[in-house]
C-alpha positions, 0 to 999 in steps of 0.5 A: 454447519460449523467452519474451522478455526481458519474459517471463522478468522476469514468471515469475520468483519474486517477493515479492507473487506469493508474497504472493497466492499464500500468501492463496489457499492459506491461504484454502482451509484453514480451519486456516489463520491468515493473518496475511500478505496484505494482504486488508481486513477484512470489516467488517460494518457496511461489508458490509451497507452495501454490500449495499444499495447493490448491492441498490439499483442492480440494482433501478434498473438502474444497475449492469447499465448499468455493465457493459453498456457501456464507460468512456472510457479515463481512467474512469467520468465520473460518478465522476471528476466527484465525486471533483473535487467531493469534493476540491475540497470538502473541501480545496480543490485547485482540480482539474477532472476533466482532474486525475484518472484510474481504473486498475484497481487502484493497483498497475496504477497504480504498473506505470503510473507507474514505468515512465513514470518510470524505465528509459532516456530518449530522451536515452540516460540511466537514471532511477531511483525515489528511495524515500527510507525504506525498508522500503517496500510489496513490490508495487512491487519488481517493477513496473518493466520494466527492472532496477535501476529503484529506490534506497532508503535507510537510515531513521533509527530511534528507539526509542520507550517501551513498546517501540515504535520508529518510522523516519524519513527520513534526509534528510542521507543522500538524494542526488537528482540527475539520475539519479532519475526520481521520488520515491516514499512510501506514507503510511501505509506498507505494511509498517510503517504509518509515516506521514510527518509533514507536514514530511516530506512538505514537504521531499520535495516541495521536493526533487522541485520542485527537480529537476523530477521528481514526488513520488508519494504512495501514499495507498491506506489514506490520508485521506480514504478509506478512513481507517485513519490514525492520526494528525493529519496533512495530505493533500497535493496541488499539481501536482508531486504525483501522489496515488494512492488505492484503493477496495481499503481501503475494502472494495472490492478486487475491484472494482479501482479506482486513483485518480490525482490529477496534473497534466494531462500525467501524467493524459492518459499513463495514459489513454494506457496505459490504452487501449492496455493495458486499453481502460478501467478496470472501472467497478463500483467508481466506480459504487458510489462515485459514490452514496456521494459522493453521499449524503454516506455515504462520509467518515463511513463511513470517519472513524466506522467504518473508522478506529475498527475498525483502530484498535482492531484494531491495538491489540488486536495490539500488546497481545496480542505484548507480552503473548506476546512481553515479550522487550526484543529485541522492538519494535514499529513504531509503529502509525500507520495501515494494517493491518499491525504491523512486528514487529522481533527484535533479534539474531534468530539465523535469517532473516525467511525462516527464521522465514516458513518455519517459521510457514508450515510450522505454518499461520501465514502472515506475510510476511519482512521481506527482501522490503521493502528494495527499492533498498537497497544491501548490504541483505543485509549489514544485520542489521535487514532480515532481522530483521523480520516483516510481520504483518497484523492483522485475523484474527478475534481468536481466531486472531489470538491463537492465531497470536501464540502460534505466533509467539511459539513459534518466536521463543523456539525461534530465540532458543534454537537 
């Protein structure tokens, strides 16, 4: 039995069923050090929080009454309704709840997104998603449903003291005309936790006004939740933008709940595609939410205890690499938000797939760079994608010291071969 041309697209190989399938197998052993999947830290301190608000809302029924009955295809109303007073509050935007829409997750959003945005139009034109930095998040490379759907480009790299380095844009490279259908940036990035500057994100959306297209703004580990940014940057919103924003960050990934922030139009299609798809998104986690808005808990959650403990958590990593790895070959990508660290080798001899392999095969998993440069031409031709490591940060300090090691190890063995 033969599957459509949609169903031979979805059982293909790709990078993030390879990603979640490593996080499932390695959660199963325990001698296992998973330094790859993107899972959050079990913060205790968020934990018990959130024990109490289930606690609370089993005792006065609220949480049966979320799962007793259906949301309207755009989500859970109370919750939107808090989000437009939380934004409004905070920054000022002007929304009302025609400006936001839940999904199940944000990558349902981006499958959503994407696939409004790029493939054939009516028109008998071809649009593409512009990703103008590349290394950029995994789970979009296959999101849209006809191929060749993304253009990337080379970021300019400065190298920067104590054996950082950081990307940037390269704006005299980006060409964007009428084959590009939108504009996409993760801020922070996954994988790299890069975070576009202020005037970065200025000059994208100048770009995208200027050719009528959306520029979407990947802010899942962003502010002003979950807050694992690092630097003193803006949160951007204006009706050319489309924001998208999770709870998985915050500590709530299996309750699968995507935000979107975007104009009216943009809001009543996904609604749309929501319907027709899902009926409504899984209303557990906005229901959750809702209280913490309420209470006025979750922003300084997120500023005082979130963003301090992934700060610290990243730094730790970064000390205890160069400590491990003191080679000059080796940078590190500046950690500026998220919950990863981009490990670059200069001149690694074998493959990030090599490496991967080898790390997996000693209970070490990791995720190779390769996976990252979607949309990138010759990709495969330049040295530098194939010489970087995505590494998360958050195992236990322990195992995080001992993967290292492991890293370390097998660095040293290529470098030797």
């Amino acid at each position: 039995m033969g599957y459509s041309l949609f169903g031979e697209k979805f059982t293909t190989h790709s990078g993030i069923t390879m990603l979640m399938d490593d996080l499932n197998i390695g959660c199963q052993d325990p001698n296992s050090i998973m330094l790859g999947g993107g899972n959050p830290a079990k913060i205790p301190q968020v934990n018990q929080y959130f024990d109490q608000l289930l606690q609370k809302k089993i005792a006065d029924k609220s949480l049966l009454d979320t799962l007793t009955n259906y949301d309207g295809p755009q989500g859970k109303d109370s919750f939107i309704n808090a989000l437009v007073t939380l934004f409004n509050d905070e920054f000022h935007w002007g929304i009302s709840n025609k400006n936001i829409v839940l999904t199940n997750g944000s990558q349902n959003a981006f499958f959503s997104l994407f696939n409004l945005f790029a493939g054939h139009f009516s028109d008998g034109t071809k649009k593409k998603i512009l990703l103008p930095l590349s290394p950029e998040y995994i789970g979009y490379a296959d999101a849209c449903l006809e191929p060749d759907s993304f253009i990337s480009y080379k970021p300019e790299i400065t190298e920067l003291e104590h054996g950082l380095f950081k990307y940037h844009i390269d704006f005299d490279a980006l060409e964007i005309n009428h084959n590009i259908g939108a504009i996409c940036v993760s801020r922070p990035t996954n994988p790299t936790g890069n975070v576009l500057t202020d005037n970065e994100i200025k000059q994208l959306s100048l770009l995208a006004k200027k050719e009528n297209i959306p520029l979407i703004i990947d802010n899942a580990y962003g502010l002003p939740f979950p807050n694992i940014i690092f630097e003193d940057v803006r949160l951007f919103w204006e009706e050319n933008i489309i924001l998208s924003m999770s709870l998985s960050k915050l500590g709530l990934p299996g309750a699968r709940c995507g935000i979107i922030v975007a104009n009216e139009e943009h809001v009543k299609a996904i609604s749309n595609i929501n319907g027709i798809c899902n009926l409504t998104p899984v209303g557990i986690g906005g229901s959750l939410v809702t209280d913490m808005i309420e209470d006025k808990t979750l922003l300084p959650l997120s500023k005082n205890i979130i963003k301090p403990y992934y700060q610290h958590k990243a730094q730790f990593a970064v000390d205890l690499l160069q400590k491990y790895i003191p080679s000059d070959k080796f940078k590190i990508h500046k950690p500026e938000g998220a919950i990863f660290l981009w490990l670059w080798f200069k001149e690694l001899p074998i493959s990030g797939k090599e490496l991967y392999q080898r790390l997996k095969n000693r209970g070490v998993f990791i995720i190779p760079g390769e996976y990252f440069f979607i949309g990138l031409q010759d990709a495969q031709n330049w040295k530098h994608a194939s010489e970087c490591l995505r590494m998360n940060y958050i195992a236990p300090e322990k195992d995080l010291e001992n993967g290292i090691k492991i890293i370390a190890e097998e660095v040293n063995k290529a470098y030797l071969d």
